[in-house]
ZAMARGU-4260 file (C-alpha; in steps of 0.2 Angstrom, whole numbers, plus 5000, padded with zeros to 4 digits):
<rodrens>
0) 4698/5180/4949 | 4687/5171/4962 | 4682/5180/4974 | 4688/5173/4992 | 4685/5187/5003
5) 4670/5180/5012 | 4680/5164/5019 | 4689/5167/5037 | 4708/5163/5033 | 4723/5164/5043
10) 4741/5168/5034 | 4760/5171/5042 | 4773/5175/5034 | 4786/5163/5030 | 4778/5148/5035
15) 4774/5134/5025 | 4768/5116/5025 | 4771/5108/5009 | 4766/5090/5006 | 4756/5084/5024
20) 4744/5069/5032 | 4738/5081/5045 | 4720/5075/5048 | 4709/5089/5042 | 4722/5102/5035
25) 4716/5108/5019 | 4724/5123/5011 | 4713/5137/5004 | 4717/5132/4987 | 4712/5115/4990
30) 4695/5121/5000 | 4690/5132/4983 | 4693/5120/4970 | 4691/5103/4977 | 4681/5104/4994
35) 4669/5092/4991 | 4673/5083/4974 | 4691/5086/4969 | 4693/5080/4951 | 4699/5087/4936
40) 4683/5085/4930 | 4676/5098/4943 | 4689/5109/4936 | 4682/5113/4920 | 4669/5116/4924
45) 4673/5129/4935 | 4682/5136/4921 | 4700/5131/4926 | 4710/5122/4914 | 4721/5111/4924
50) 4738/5113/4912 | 4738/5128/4908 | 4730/5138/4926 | 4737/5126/4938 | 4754/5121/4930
55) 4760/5133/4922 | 4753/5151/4926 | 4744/5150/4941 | 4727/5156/4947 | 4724/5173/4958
60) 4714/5175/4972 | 4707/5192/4978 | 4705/5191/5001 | 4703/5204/5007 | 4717/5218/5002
65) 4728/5206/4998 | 4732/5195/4982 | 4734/5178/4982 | 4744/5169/4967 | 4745/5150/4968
70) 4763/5145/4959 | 4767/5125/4963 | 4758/5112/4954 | 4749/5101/4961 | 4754/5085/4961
75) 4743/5066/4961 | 4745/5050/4964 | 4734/5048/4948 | 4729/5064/4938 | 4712/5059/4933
80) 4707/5049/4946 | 4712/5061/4961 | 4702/5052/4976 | 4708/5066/4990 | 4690/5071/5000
85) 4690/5083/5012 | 4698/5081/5028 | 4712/5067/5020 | 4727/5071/5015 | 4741/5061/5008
90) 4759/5059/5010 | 4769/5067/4994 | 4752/5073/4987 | 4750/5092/4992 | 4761/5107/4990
95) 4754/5126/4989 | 4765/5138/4990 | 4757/5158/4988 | 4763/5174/4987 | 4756/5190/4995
100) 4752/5207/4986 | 4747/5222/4994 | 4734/5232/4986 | 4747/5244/4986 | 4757/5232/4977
105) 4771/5231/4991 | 4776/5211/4993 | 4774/5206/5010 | 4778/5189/5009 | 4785/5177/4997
110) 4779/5159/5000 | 4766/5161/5013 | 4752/5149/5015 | 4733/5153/5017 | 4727/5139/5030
115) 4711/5134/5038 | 4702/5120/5045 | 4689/5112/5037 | 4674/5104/5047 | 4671/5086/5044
120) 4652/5088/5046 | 4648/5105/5034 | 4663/5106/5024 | 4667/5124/5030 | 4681/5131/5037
125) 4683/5132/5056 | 4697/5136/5068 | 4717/5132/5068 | 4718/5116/5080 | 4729/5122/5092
130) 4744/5110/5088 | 4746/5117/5072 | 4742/5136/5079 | 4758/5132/5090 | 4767/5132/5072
135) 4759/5147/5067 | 4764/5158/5082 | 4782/5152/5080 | 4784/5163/5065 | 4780/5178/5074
140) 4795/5173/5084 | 4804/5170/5068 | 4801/5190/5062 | 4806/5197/5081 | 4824/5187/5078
145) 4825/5191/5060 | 4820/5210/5066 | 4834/5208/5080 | 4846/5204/5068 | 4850/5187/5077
150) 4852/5175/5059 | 4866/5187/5052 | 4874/5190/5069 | 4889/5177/5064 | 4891/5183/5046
155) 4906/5196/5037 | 4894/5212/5035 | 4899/5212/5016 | 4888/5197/5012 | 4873/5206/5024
160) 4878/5199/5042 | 4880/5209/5057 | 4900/5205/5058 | 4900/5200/5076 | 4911/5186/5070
165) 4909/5169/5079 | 4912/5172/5097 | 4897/5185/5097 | 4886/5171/5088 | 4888/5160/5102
170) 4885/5172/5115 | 4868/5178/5106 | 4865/5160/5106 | 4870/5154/5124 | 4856/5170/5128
175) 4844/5163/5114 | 4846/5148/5121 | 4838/5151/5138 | 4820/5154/5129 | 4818/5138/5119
180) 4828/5124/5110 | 4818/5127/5093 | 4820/5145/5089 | 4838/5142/5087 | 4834/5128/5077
185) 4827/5139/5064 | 4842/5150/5066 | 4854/5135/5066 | 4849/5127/5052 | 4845/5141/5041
190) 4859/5153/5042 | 4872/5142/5053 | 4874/5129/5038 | 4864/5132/5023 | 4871/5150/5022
195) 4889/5146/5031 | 4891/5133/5017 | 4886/5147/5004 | 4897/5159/5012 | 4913/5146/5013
200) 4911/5136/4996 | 4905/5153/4985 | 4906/5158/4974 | 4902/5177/4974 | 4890/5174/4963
205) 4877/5165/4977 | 4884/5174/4989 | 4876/5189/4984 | 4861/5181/4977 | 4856/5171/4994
210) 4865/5175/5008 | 4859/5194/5008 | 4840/5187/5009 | 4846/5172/5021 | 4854/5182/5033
215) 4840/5194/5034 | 4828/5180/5035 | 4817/5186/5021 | 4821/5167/5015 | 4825/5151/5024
220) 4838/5140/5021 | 4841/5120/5027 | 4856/5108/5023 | 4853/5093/5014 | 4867/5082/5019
225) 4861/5067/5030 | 4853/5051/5021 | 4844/5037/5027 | 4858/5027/5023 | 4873/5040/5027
230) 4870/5049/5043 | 4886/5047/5051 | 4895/5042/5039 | 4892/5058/5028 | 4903/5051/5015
235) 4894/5038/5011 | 4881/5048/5001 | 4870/5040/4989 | 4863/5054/4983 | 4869/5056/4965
240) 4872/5074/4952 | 4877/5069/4935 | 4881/5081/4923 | 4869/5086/4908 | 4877/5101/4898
245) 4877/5114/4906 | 4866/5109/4920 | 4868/5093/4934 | 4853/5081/4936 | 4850/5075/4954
250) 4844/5060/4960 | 4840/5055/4978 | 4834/5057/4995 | 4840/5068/5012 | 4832/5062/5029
255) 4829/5073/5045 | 4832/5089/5037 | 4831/5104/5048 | 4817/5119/5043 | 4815/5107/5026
260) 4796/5110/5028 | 4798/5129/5028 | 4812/5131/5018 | 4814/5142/5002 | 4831/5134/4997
265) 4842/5120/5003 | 4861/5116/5003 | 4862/5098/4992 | 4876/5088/4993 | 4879/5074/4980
270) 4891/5061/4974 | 4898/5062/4954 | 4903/5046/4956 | 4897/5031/4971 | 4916/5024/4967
275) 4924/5038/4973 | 4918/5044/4988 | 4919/5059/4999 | 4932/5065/4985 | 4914/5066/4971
280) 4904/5076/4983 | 4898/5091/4978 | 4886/5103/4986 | 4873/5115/4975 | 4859/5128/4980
285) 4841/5119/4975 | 4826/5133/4977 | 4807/5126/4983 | 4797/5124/4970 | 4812/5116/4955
290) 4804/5103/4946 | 4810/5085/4954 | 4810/5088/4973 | 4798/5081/4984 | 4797/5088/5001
295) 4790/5076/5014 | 4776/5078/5029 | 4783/5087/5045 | 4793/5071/5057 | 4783/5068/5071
300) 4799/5069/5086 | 4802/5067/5104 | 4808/5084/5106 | 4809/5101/5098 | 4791/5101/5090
305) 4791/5122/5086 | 4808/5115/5073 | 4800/5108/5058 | 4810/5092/5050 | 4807/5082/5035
310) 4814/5072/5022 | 4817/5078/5004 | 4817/5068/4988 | 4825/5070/4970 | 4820/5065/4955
315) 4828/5070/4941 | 4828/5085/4949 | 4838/5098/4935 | 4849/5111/4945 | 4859/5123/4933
320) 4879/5123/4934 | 4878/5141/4941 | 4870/5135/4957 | 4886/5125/4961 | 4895/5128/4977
325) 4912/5127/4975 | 4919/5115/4961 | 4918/5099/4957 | 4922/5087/4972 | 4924/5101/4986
330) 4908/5095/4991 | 4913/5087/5008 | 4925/5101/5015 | 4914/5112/5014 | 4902/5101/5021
335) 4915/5098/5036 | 4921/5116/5038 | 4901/5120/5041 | 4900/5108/5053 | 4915/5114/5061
340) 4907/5130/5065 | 4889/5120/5067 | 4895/5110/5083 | 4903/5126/5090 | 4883/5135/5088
345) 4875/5120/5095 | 4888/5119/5110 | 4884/5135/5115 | 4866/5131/5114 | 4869/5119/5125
350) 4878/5130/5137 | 4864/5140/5137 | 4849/5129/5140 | 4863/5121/5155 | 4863/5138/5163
355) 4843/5139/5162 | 4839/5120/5170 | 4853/5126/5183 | 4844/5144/5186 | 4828/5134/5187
360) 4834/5122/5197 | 4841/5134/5211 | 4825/5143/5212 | 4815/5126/5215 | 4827/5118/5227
365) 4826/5136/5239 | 4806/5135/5239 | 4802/5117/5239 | 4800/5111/5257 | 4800/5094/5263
370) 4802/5088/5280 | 4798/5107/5286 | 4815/5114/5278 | 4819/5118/5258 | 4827/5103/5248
375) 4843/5114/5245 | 4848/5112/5262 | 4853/5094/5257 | 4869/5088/5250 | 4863/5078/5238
380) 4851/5091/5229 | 4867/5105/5232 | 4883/5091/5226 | 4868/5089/5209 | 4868/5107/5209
385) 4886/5110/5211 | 4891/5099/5196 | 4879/5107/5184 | 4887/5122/5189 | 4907/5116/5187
390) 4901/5111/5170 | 4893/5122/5162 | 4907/5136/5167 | 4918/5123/5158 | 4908/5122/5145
395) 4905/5140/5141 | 4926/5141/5140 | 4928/5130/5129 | 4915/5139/5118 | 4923/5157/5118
400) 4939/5149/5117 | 4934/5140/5103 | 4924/5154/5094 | 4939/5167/5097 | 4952/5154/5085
405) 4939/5153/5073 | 4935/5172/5072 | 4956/5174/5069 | 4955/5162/5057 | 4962/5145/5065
410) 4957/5127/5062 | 4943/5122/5076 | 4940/5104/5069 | 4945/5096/5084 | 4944/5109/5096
415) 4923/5111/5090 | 4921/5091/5092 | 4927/5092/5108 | 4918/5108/5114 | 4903/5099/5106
420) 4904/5083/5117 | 4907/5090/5131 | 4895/5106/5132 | 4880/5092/5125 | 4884/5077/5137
425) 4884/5091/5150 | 4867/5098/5144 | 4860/5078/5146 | 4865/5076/5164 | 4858/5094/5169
430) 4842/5089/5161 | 4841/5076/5170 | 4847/5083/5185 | 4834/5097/5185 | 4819/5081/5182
435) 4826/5075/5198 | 4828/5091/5207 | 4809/5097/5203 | 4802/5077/5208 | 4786/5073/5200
440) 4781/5090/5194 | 4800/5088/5181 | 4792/5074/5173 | 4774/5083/5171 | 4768/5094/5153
445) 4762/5109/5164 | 4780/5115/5167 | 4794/5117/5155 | 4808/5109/5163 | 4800/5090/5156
450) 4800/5099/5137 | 4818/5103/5140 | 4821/5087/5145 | 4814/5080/5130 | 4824/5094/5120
455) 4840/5091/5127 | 4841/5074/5120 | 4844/5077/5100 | 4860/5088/5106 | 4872/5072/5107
460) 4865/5066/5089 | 4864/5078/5077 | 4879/5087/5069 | 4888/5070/5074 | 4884/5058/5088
465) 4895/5057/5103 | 4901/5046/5096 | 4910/5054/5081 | 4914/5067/5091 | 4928/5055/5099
470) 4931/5048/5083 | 4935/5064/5076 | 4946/5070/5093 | 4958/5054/5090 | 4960/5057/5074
475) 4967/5075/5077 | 4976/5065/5091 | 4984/5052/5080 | 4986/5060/5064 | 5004/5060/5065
480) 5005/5041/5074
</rodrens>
């Protein structure tokens, strides 16, 4: 054991940074065994034998009450000539994933990570910098949800949901959606598709070995489906699964992936055969930590910072046969049926940060005053105002509308794309309404309507563009022509 309990540490549960270039983040791990010369050399002679404590079993820290076991390997650019000093971190070089003991011996948390700052000048640690404390705190938020039953709200309570069914998902999330873009995210991402897929393509089997967890947030879930190369056109993947006995070996890379830096499993889609397309795709449960993925440094993006993103990498990654959702080739309808009910989550997002901007909006327009009366007395600020309001009503119709046929069991394909164009292009022009409405202090960082604006932007890209949206509504239209 060495003894770490004199170092000041901070720790919540559920969150995780894995590989980072975060100037001056070190993890505790890294602080105790390679704070100022970080070689394997350095290693022995602290007693630690780099094969067999760090890759295979382990090492234990002692902090406090609690019991810290370090489980990944560590992973370098060159094994014996590991050139990482304190304060530099590079891309796919780090990942530490902990788990957290009691002295009771109650688990109370799975994955967590022990973070702290190191100062440049005496090597010792030193406070959270606040954009990463931001991080932090948002998974405080995530326990409250989890607490509130919010990410199994949607789901059949015989695979651990709450069994509101779908139109009670949406309205949970057109209310969750008045507080912040990124706490759905989490939500959306874990639950919405990693475990809807699970939950649609089965079988029993990882149903009742994920979902229960997933749903009550104990673990989070992302979906591996877009690549660098095939983002709209999900059918293109490049990402390969071959069969190996009784085992699939994957290949590949994801982009943009939603809570990939957080994640304790993911929802990978892959192609038997480039030849065939969409009809080889099929979709397995890979958990953090398999040998062969690679999870990339936190995207820097416009919008929704407390949602983390990254891309993930395979290589030769070995997934047993067991973790297969679905069978062979059903792949890409399960990948469209969760995106089905994706786009009616995010519409109803959308409704909801509408309905906020709007709320914010006519509160602003009655006490701002220019010319010695309040800007609401204008047409021009009431006609922007108005709109917003026409909208978002039809919007949040063609959400519950849409919700209801799925909860009794009908095809919402078309009816989702179109609720998800319309609800998202609506959302875009009551952000930027709202900007205008609230002049120059919109576009400034002090008030929240600017960060909603920023936020508001993703909603006609991801889950399929605009774009796709009407490509999918004529096809509906013309599938008979």
């Amino acid at each position: 054991m060495i003894d770490a309990g004199a170092y000041p540490f901070a720790h919540r549960q559920r969150v995780r940074f894995g590989e980072t270039d975060l100037q001056g983040v070190v993890y505790y791990a890294n602080y105790l065994l390679f704070a100022e010369v970080g070689r394997i050399a350095y290693l022995r002679e602290l007693g630690v034998d780099y094969q067999r404590d760090l890759l295979d079993n382990g090492i234990d820290f002692t902090i406090g009450e609690a019991t810290v076991r370090y489980q990944a390997p560590l992973r370098f650019d060159d094994e014996y000539d590991i050139r990482v000093r304190v304060g530099e971190l590079r891309n796919s070089s780090w990942t530490f994933e902990y788990a957290f003991d009691r002295a009771d011996g109650r688990r109370c948390a799975i994955g967590s990570t022990v973070q702290v700052i190191l100062d440049h000048a005496t090597s010792k640690p030193t406070r959270i910098p606040a954009d990463l404390r931001r991080i932090l705190e948002r998974a405080k938020d995530i326990d409250a949800m989890a607490e509130m039953g919010l990410f199994g709200i949607g789901f059949r309570e015989e695979v651990g949901g709450q069994g509101f069914g779908k139109l009670g998902y949406c309205v949970a999330v057109e209310q969750l959606a008045r507080a912040n873009a990124s706490l759905w995210n989490v939500i959306g991402g874990s639950a919405g598709l990693c475990g809807t897929a699970i939950d649609l393509g089965g079988p029993d089997e990882l149903r009742q070995r994920y979902l229960p967890d997933l749903l009550a947030a104990r673990k989070i879930g992302a979906y591996g489906l877009s690549e660098p190369g095939a983002g709209s056109d999900a059918g293109g993947l490049q990402t390969t699964a071959r069969r190996d006995g009784g085992a699939y070996v994957i290949d590949g890379a994801k982009t943009f992936i939603t809570n990939a830096p957080i994640a304790d499993l993911f929802t990978v889609f892959a192609t038997l055969d480039r030849a065939a397309g969409s009809k080889a795709i099929t979709a397995f449960v890979v958990e953090r930590g398999t040998p062969g993925l690679e999870i990339g440094p936190n995207d820097e993006k416009m919008g929704l910072h407390g949602s983390t993103t990254a891309q993930l990498y395979f290589h030769e990654l070995r997934v047993p046969a067991t973790q297969r959702i679905g069978a062979d080739g059903e792949g890409f309808k399960v990948a469209l049926r969760t995106l089905d009910l994706g786009r009616l989550g995010l519409a109803a997002h959308a409704v909801g940060a509408a309905q906020r901007l709007l709320e914010a909006s006519v509160e602003h327009a009655k006490a701002r005053v220019q010319f010695g009366k309040p800007i609401a007395v204008h047409q021009a600020i009431q006609w922007m105002l108005a709109d917003a309001a026409v909208g978002i009503h039809a919007a949040r119709l063609m959400v519950y509308d849409t919700a209801s046929r799925a909860d009794r069991g009908e095809r919402v394909t078309d009816r989702a794309a179109m609720t998800k164009l319309f609800a998202t292009e609506h959302l875009g022009r009551v952000a930027d309404a709202a900007v205008q409405i609230h002049g120059g202090m919109g576009y400034m960082r002090e008030l929240w309507i600017e960060r909603a604006y920023r936020d508001a932007r993703i909603y006609r890209i991801y889950e399929g563009t605009s774009e796709i949206q009407r490509v999918v509504i004529a096809a509906g239209l013309l599938a008979d022509a």
